[in-house]
C-alpha positions in Angstrom: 60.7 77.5 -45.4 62.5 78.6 -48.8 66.3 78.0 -46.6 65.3 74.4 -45.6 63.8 73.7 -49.5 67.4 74.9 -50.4 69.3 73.5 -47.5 67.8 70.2 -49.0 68.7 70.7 -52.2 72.4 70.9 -51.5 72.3 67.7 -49.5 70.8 65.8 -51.7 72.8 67.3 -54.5 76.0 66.6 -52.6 74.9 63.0 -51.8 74.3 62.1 -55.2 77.5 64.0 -56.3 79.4 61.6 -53.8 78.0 58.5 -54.4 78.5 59.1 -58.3 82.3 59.5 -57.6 82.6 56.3 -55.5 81.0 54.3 -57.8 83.1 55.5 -60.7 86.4 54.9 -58.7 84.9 51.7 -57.3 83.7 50.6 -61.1 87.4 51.8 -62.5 89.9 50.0 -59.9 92.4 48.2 -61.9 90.9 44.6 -59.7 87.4 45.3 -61.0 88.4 45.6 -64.5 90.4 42.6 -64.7 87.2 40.6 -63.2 85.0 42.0 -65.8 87.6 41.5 -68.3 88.4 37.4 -67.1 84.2 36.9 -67.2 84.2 38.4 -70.4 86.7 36.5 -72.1 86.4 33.3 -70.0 84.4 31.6 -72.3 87.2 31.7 -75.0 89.4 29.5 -73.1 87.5 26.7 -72.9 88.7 23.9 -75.2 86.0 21.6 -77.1 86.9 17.9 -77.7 87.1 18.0 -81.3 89.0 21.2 -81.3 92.4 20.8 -83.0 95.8 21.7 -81.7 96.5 24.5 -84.5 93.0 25.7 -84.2 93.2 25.8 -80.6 96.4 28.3 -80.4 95.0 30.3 -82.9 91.8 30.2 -80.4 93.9 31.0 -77.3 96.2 33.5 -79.4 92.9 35.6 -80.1 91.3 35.5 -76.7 94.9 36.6 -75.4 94.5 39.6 -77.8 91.0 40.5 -76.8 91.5 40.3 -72.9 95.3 42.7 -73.3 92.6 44.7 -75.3 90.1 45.0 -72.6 92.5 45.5 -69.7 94.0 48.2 -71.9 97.8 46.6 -71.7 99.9 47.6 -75.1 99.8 44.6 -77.7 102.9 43.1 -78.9 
């Protein structure tokens, strides 16, 4: 009885072990992080009507910044 209360132990231990690496290389792929990085910043790009042209590069200039920031690309 004490071998098969161990036995299950390590199985589920290993289980969890494994599914908390896949997740965490899943999560960390360079195609997730630009998703989560696009929906983050997404709402930066969008241009109001009464928006002017200056305002609106220094606008786009910013969320170009933040999302290099996010994807973790140098600045330059």
């Amino acid at each position: 009885m004490i071998r098969f209360r161990i036995s299950i132990i390590i199985i589920v231990f290993s289980l969890v072990s494994y599914l908390s690496v896949t997740f965490l290389r899943n999560y960390n792929s360079p195609e997730n992080i630009e998703k989560r990085c696009i929906l983050k910043f997404e709402k930066d790009f969008k241009n109001p009507l009464e928006t002017s042209s200056k305002e609106w590069g220094l606008i786009l200039d910013l969320a170009d910044n933040n999302y290099l920031k996010c994807m973790g690309l140098p600045q330059y």
